[in-house]
C-alpha positions in Angstrom: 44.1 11.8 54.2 43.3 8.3 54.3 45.3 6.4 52.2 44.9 2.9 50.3 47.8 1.1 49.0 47.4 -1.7 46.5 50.0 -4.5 45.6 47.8 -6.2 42.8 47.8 -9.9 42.4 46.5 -12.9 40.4 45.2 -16.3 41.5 48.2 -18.1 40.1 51.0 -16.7 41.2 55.0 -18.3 41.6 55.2 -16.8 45.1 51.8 -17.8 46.4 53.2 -21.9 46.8 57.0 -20.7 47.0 58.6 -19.1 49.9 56.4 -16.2 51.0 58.1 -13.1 51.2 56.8 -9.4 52.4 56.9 -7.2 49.4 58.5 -4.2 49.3 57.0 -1.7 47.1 54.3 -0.7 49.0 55.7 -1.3 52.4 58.5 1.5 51.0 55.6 3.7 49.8 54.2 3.3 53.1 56.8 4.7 54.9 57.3 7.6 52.9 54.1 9.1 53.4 54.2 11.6 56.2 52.9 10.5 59.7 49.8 12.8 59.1 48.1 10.4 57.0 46.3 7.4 57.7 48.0 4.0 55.5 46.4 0.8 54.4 48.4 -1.9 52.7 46.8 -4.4 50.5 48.3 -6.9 49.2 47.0 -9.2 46.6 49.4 -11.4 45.9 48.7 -12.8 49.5 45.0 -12.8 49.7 43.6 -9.5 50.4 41.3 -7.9 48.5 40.9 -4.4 47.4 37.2 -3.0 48.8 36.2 0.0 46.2 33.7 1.6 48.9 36.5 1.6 51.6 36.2 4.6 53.4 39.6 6.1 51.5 40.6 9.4 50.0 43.4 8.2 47.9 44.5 5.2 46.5 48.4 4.2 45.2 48.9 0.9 42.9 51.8 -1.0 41.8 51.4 -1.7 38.3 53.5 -4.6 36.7 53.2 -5.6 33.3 51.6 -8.8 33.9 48.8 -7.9 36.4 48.4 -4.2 34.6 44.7 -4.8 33.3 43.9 -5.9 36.7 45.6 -3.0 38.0 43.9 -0.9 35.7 40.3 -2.7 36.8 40.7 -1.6 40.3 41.8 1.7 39.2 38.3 2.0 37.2 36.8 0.7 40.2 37.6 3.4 42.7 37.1 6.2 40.2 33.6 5.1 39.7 33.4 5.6 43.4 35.4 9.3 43.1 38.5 8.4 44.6 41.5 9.2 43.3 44.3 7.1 42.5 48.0 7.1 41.7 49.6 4.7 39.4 53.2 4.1 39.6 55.4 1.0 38.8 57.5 -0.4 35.9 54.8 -0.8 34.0 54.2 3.0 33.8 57.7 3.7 32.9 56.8 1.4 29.8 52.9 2.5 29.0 53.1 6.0 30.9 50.2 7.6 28.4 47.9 3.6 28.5 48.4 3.9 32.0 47.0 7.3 32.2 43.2 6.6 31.2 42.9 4.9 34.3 44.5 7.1 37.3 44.4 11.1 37.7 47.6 10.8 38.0 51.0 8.5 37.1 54.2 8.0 38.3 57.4 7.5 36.8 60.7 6.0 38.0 61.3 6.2 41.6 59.1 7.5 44.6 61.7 8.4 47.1 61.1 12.3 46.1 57.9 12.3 44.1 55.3 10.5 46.6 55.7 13.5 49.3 55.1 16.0 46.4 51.9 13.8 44.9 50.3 14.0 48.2 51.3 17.9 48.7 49.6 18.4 45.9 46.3 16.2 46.6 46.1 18.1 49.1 46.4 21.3 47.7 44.2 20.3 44.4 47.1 20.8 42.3 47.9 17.3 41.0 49.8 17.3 37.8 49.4 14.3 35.0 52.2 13.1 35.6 55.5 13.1 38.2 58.9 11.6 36.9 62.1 10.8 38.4 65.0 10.1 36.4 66.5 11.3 33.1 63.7 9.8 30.6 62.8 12.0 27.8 59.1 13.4 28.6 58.2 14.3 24.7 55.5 11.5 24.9 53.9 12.7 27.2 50.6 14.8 27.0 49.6 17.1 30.0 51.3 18.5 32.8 54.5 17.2 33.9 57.1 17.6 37.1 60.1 16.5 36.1 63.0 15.6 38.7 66.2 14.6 36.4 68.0 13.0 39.1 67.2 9.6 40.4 66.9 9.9 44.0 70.1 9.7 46.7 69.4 6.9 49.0 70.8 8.0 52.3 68.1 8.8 54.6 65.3 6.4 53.6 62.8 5.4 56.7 62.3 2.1 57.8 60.1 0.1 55.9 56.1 -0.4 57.3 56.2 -3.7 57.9 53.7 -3.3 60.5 51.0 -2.3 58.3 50.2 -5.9 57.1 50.2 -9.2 59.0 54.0 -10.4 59.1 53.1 -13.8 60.3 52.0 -14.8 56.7 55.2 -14.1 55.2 58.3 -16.7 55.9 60.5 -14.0 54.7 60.9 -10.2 54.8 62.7 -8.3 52.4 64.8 -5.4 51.7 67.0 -3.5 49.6 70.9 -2.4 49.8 71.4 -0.4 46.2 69.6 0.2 43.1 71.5 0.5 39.2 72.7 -2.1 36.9 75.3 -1.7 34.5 74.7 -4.7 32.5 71.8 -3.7 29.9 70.6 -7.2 29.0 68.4 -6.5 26.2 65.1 -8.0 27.7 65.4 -6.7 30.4 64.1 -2.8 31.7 65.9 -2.7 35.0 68.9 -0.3 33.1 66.8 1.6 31.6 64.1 2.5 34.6 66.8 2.7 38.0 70.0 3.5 35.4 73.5 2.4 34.9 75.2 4.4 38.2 75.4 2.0 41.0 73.7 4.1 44.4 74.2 2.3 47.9 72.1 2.6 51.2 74.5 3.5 54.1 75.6 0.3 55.4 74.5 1.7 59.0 71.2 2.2 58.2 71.1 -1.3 56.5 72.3 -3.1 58.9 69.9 -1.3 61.5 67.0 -2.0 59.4 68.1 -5.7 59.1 68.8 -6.0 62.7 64.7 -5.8 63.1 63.9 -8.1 60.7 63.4 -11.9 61.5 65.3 -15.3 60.8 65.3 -15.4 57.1 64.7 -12.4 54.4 65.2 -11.6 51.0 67.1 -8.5 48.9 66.0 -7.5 46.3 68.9 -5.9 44.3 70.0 -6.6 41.0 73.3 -8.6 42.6 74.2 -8.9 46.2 77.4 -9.1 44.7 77.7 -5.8 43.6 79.8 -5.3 40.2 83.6 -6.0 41.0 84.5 -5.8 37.2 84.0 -1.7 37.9 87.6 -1.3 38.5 87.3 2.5 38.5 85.3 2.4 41.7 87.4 1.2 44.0 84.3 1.8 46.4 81.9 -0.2 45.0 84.1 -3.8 46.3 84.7 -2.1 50.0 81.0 -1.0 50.4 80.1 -5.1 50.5 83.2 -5.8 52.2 82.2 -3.5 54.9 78.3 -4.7 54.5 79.4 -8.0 55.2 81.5 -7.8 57.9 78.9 -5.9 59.8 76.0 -8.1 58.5 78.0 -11.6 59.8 78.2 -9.6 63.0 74.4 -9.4 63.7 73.2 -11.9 66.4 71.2 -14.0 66.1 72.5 -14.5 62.6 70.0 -14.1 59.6 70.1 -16.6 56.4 69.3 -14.6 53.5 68.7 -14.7 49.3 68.8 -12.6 46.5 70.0 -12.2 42.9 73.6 -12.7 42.7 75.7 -12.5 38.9 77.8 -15.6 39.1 80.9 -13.9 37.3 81.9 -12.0 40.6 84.2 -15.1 40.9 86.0 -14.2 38.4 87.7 -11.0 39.7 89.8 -11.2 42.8 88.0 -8.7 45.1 84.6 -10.5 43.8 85.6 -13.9 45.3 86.0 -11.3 48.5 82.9 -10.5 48.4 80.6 -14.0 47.8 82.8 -15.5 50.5 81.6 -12.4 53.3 78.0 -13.0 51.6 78.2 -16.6 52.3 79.3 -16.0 56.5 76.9 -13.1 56.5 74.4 -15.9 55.8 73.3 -15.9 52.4 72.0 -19.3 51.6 71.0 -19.2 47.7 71.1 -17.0 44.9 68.4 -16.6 41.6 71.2 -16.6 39.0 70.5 -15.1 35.4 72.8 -17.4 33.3 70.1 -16.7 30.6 71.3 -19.1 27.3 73.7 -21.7 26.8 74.8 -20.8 23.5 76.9 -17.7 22.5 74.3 -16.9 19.7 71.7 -16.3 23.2 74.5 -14.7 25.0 74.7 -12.1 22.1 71.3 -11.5 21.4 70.1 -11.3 25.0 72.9 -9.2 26.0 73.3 -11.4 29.2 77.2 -12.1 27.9 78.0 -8.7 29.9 75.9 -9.3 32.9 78.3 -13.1 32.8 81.6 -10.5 32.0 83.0 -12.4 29.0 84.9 -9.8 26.5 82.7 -10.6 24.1 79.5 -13.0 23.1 82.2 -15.2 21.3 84.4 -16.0 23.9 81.4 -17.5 25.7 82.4 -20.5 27.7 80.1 -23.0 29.1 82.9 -24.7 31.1 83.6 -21.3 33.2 79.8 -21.4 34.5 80.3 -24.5 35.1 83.2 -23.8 37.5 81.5 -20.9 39.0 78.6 -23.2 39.4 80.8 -25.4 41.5 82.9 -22.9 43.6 79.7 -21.0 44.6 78.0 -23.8 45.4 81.2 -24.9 47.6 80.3 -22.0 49.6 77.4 -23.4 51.1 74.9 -21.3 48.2 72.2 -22.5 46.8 71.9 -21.9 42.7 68.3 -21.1 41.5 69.4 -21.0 37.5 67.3 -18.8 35.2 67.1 -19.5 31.5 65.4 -17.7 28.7 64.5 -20.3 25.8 63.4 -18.1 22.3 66.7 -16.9 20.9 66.6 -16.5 17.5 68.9 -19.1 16.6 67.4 -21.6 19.5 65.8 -24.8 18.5 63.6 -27.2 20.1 65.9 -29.3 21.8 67.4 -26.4 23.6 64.7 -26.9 26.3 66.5 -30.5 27.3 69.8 -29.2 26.6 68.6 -26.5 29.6 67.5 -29.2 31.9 70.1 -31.4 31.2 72.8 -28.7 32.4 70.7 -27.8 35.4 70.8 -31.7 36.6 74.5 -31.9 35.6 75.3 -29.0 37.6 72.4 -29.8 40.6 71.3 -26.2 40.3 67.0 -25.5 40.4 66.0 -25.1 36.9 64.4 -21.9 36.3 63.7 -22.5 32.5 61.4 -19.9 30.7 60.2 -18.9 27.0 61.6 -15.4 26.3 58.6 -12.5 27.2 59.9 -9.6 25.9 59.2 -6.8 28.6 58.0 -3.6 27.6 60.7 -0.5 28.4 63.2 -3.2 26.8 65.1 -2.7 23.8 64.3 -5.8 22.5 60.8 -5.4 23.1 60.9 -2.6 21.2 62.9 -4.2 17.9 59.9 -7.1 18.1 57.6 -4.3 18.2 58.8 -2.6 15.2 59.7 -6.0 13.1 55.8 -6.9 13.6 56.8 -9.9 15.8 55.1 -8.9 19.0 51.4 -10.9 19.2 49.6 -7.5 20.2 46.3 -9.4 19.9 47.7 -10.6 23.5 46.9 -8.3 26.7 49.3 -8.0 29.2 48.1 -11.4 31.3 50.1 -13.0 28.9 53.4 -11.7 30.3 53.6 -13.4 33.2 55.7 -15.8 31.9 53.5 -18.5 31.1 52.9 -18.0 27.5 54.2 -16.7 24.2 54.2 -13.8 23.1 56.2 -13.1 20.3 56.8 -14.6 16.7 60.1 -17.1 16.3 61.5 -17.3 13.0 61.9 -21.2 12.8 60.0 -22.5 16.6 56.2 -22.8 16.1 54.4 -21.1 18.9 52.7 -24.1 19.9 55.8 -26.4 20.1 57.5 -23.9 22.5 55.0 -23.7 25.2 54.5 -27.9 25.1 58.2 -27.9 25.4 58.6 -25.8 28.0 56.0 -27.3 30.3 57.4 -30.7 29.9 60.9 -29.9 31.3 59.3 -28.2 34.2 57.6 -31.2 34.7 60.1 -33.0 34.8 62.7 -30.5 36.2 60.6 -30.9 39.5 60.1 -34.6 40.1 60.9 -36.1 43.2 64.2 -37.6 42.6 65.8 -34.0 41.4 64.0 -32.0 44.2 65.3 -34.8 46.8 69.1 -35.1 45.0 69.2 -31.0 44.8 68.4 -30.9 48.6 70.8 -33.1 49.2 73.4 -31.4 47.1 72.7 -28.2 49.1 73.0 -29.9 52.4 76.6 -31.9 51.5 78.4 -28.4 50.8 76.2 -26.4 53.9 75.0 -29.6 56.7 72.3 -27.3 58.1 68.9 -28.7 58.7 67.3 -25.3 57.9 69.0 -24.4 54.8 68.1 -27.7 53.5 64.5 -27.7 54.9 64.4 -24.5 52.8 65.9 -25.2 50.0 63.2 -28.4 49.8 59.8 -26.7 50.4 61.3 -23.8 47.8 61.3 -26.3 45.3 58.6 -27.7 46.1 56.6 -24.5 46.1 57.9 -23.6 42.4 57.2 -26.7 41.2 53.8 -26.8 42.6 53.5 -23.1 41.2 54.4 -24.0 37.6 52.0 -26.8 37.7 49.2 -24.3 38.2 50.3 -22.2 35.9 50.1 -25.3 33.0 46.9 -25.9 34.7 45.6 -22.9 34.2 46.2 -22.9 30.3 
């Protein structure tokens, strides 16, 4: 079969004037599919565009909530034209049954073992409504199911097709090393969709697969720290020690990012394992410190992901010192913020940027979006708060979604474009680059860490444009 693979995108997107980086969904999808077929990649968020009278028998789309309708128009598009098409994606997980009127068939949870069956039965006109992975109760769903249970072992897993779309338009490549979180921060569907159980890739095989990649790339796990508060898994901690080691070893050396939970400090194997990231090149982390108030910590759920005991022994002074010992490392903070707590006011938008310059980390300040397949989507849903006038272009970030109880809709988004604004003038880009270069003096990891900034703050502007 010939095969089309679709990465949707939109014309403002935060990556588009950031650093570019190769995606991975369908560059994983791609290199699952047997060698018989013929694979096309096409990715949106870089420019290409999807052509609905491409000589194709079957078409695969990554749906996300915030580019779903424009998922969903393709879709429409290539059935019109009688191909078939295959949606998977988070945003399936969330709106399996919505996501249904526009594919003959949808995906849920991950592909690993489901994509070979899909195309067997393509192939074999058998296709089923829907194909699920994982332990997700299937009672909403209406029309012929495969169920797998188990979410899918990750030993084995082929290279990634990186081949299949023009590498030189990417700065960095990317890749993953586990998948599981153990956190459940209540905005957040990651727990519910890959689950609580931590799985690793054999460290061979990752470091194989990173030994083809090029000077810089980014991974895409939850943390690149792992979870050092697991105590009973003794495992988890030597599994990144031994990553590390062998990662540090590589020649020439990669710098590398990802998402990295700042509380790993605060166990001793965890210090371990940010000081092996740091030599094995890691030269910034996105950090979810999520609210500045213990009220925010409880409500978010994010108090767990930062490992206090509880939301009330929240203390801004031991981020602060985490801040400061990562950054000592020669990392990079990117700090992400959610603003739209129930018991936030307006001034906690300063209060946000305020801490970001004190601390010299890049502000990463947004209005909450509760995210469908999140429990706290689901309570807004069912307390009437959710605007469901809105469609899903709305949850990209860049609006609001969702009634406050005291913050008038209007007041929140002015707010929140102001301290991007001003979170990424001159002066803070130029003393954050600086910062970054006193604790690691490499020309690169600064140059880097000054066009990133550059690019987010030149996204965000489009994105206030825009509205």
């Amino acid at each position: 079969m010939k095969i089309n693979i679709i990465f949707p995108g939109r014309d403002v997107e935060m990556g588009k004037a950031n650093m570019p980086v190769m995606p991975l969904a369908p560059t994983l999808l791609a290199a699952l599919t047997p060698e018989a077929h013929d694979v096309s990649l096409i990715d949106m968020f870089y420019g290409d565009e999807p052509d609905d009278d491409a000589d194709c028998d079957l078409v695969a789309i990554t749906v996300r909530t915030p580019l779903a309708m424009i998922a969903y128009d393709i879709a429409d598009k290539f059935i019109a034209e009688g191909k078939t098409v295959i949606l998977g994606g988070p945003h399936t997980y969330a709106m399996p049954q919505e996501a249904k009127q526009h594919a003959a068939a949808v995906a849920i949870g991950e592909a690993e073992e489901l994509w070979p069956l899909i195309l067997e039965d393509v192939h074999a006109g058998s296709l089923k409504d829907y194909y699920v992975c994982g332990p997700y109760k299937l009672d909403t769903l209406n029309g012929t199911v495969h169920h797998q249970p188990n979410r899918p072992d990750l030993a084995n897993l082929p290279m990634m097709r990186r081949d299949l779309l023009p590498r030189d338009r990417y700065l960095m490549d990317s890749i993953f090393t586990t998948r599981g979180c153990p956190n459940f921060c209540r905005f957040c569907p990651v727990t519910p969709i890959f689950g609580p159980q931590i799985r690793h890739r054999p460290i061979d095989e990752v470091v194989a697969e990173v030994d083809t990649l090029r000077q810089r790339y980014f991974n895409v796990d939850d943390s690149v720290f792992g979870h050092p508060q697991i105590v009973d898994r003794p495992e988890e901690n030597q599994y990144y020690f031994d990553l590390y080691k062998e990662l540090a070893g590589l020649r020439p050396k990669r710098l590398w990012s990802g998402a990295g939970g700042l509380s790993a400090l605060n166990y001793k194997d965890g210090r371990k394992i940010v000081e092996l990231a740091a030599e094995s090149g890691l030269c910034s982390i996105a950090a979810g410190l999520e609210s500045l108030t213990g009220a925010g910590q409880k409500q978010s759920g994010a108090w767990r992901k930062l490992h206090f005991t509880s939301p009330d022994s929240f203390e801004i002074q031991k981020l602060k010192d985490n801040i400061r010992n990562i950054q000592e490392l020669g990392i990079e903070i990117l700090g992400f913020f959610v603003i739209g707590w129930d018991e936030d006011t307006p001034d906690m938008y300063q209060r946000t940027l305020d801490f970001c310059d004190e601390m010299k980390i890049i502000p990463f300040i947004l209005t909450l979006t509760p995210m469908p397949g999140s429990p706290i989507y689901d309570e807004y849903l069912e307390q009437g708060r959710i605007l469901t006038e809105l469609s899903w272009d709305a949850y990209g970030g860049d609006a609001v979604v969702f009634k406050h109880p005291t913050m008038d809709l209007e007041v929140m988004s002015a707010l929140n474009t102001q301290v991007l604004r001003e979170g990424f003038s001159m002066g803070r880009i130029l003393s954050r680059t600086f910062n970054t270069f006193k604790h690691r003096p490499s020309l690169g990891v600064a140059l880097n860490s000054f066009f990133t900034q550059l690019g987010i703050g030149k996204a965000f502007r489009q994105q206030i444009e825009k509205h």
